[in-house]
C-alpha positions in Angstrom: 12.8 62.8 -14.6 12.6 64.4 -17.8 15.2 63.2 -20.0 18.3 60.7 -19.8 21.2 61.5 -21.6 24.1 59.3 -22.7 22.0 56.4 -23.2 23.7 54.8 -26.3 20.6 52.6 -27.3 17.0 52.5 -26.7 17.4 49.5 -24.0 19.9 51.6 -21.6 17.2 54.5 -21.7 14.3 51.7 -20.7 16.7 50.4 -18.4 17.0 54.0 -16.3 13.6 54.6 -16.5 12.8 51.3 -15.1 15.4 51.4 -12.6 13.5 54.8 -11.1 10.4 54.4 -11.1 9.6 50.6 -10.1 13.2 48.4 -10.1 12.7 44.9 -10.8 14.8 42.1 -9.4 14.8 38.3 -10.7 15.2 35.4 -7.4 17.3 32.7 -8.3 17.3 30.3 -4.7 16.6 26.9 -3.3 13.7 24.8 -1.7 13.7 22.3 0.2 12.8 18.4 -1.8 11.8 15.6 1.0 12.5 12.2 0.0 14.5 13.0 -2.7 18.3 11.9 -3.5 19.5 16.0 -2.6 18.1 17.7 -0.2 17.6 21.2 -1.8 16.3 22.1 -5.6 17.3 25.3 -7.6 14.8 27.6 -8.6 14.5 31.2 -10.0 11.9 33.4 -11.4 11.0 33.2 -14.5 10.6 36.7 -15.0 11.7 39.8 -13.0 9.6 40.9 -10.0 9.1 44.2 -8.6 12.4 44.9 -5.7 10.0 45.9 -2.9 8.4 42.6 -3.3 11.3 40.6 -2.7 11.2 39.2 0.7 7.1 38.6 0.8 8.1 36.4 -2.2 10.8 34.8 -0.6 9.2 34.1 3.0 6.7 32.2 0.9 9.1 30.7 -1.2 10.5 29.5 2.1 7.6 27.8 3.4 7.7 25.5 0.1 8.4 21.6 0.4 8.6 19.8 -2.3 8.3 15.8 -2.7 10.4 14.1 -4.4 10.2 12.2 -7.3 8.1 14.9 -9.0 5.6 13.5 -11.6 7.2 12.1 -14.9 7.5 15.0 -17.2 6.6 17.8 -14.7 8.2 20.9 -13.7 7.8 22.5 -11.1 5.4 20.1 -8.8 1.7 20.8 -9.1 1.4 24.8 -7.4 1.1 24.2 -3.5 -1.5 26.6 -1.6 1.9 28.7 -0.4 2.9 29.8 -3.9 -0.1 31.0 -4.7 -0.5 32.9 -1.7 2.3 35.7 -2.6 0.5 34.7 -6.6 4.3 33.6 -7.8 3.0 30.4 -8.6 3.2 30.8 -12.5 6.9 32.7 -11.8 9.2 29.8 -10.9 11.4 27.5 -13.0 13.8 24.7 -12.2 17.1 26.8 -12.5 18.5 23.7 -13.8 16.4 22.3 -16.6 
């Protein structure tokens, strides 16, 4: 690429640049909460991740089960040995806090 035109600020030029070279999505999904009132909790990333790592992220998001109640005061439950195996472990927030 050698130049974009048309970009009317210095986000939308980042933006394409971004967009063709390495496109990052953000993951906002559920996991499953055993013993808890709901069966499911929302979660999403708390920063974008790279698009071709989506569904490694995902399958191991998948494998997560959380226990309900979570520790007073904590969010998201202590890091299980499946997050930090696809290393997302410091990526996830509770979608609603």
């Amino acid at each position: 690429m050698h130049a974009v035109r048309g970009a009317a600020c210095p986000k939308g030029d980042a933006y394409v640049r971004q967009e063709l070279t390495d496109p990052q999505r953000n993951i906002a999904t559920s996991v499953l909460v055993e013993g808890g009132e709901l069966p499911l909790a929302s979660v999403r990333l708390s920063r974008p991740i790279s698009k071709k790592d989506i569904f490694r992220v995902m399958e191991v998001i998948n494998t997560v089960r959380l226990q309900a109640p979570p520790p007073s005061g904590r969010w998201p439950w202590p890091t299980c040995a499946a997050w930090r195996r696809c290393d997302c472990h410091q990526n996830v927030a509770r979608a609603n806090a």
